[in-house]
C-alpha positions in Angstrom: -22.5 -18.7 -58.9 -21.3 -19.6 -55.5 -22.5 -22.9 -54.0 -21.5 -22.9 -50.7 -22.3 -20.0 -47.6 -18.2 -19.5 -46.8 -18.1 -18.7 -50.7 -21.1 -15.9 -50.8 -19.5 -14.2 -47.4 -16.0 -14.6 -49.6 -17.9 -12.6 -51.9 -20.0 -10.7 -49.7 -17.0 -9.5 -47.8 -15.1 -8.7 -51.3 -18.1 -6.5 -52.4 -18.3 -4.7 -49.0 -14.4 -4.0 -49.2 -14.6 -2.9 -52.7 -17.8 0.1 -51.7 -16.1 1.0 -48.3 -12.5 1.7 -49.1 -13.5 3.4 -52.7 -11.8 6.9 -52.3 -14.2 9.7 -52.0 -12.7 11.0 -55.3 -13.6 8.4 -57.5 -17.8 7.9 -56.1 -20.2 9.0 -58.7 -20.9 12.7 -57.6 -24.6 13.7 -57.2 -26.5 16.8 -58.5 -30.3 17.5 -57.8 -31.9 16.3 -61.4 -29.7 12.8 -60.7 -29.6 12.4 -64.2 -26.1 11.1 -64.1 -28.1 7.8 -62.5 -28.8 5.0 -63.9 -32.8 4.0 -64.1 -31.7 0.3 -63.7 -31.4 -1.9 -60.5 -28.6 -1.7 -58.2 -27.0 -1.4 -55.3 -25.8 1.9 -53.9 -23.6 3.2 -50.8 -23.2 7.0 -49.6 -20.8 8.4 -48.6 -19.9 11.8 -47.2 -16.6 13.4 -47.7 -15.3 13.8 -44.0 -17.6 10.9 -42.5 -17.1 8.1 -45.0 -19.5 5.5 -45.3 -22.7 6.4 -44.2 -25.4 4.0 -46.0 -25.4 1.3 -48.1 -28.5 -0.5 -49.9 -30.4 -2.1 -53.1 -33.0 -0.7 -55.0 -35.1 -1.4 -58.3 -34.4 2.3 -59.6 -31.7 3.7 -58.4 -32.6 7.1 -60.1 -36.2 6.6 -59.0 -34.2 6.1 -55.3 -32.5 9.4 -55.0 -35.2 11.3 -57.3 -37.8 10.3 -54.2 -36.0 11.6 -51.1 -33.0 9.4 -49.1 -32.9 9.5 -45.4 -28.7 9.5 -46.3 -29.3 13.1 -47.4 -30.1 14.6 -44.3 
């Protein structure tokens, strides 16, 4: 666990990397029942195919999360 606030934004900044530059090809693809989702916390990104990164964020569910609506989606 990082002890000092240059080596969370060292980590922060790896994380961030890591979700933004992921290609499109290899995100988890959606379909309405989201039952390839995990029930489990975590945190998400969305991305469009021609936009890239639109959204990124934690949850406690993150089936629950797309199950109940996501401003992303529209």
């Amino acid at each position: 666990m990082p002890t000092h606030d240059s080596e969370l934004q060292i980590q922060a900044r790896i994380i961030l990397d890591a979700i933004a530059f992921t290609p499109f090809e290899q995100c988890q693809p959606l379909n309405r029942e989201f039952t390839s989702i995990p029930p489990r916390p975590g945190i998400y990104a969305i991305r469009h195919k021609t936009d890239g990164l639109l959204y990124i964020g934690k949850t406690k569910s993150l089936r629950s999360r797309f199950s109940g609506g996501h401003k992303a989606f529209l």
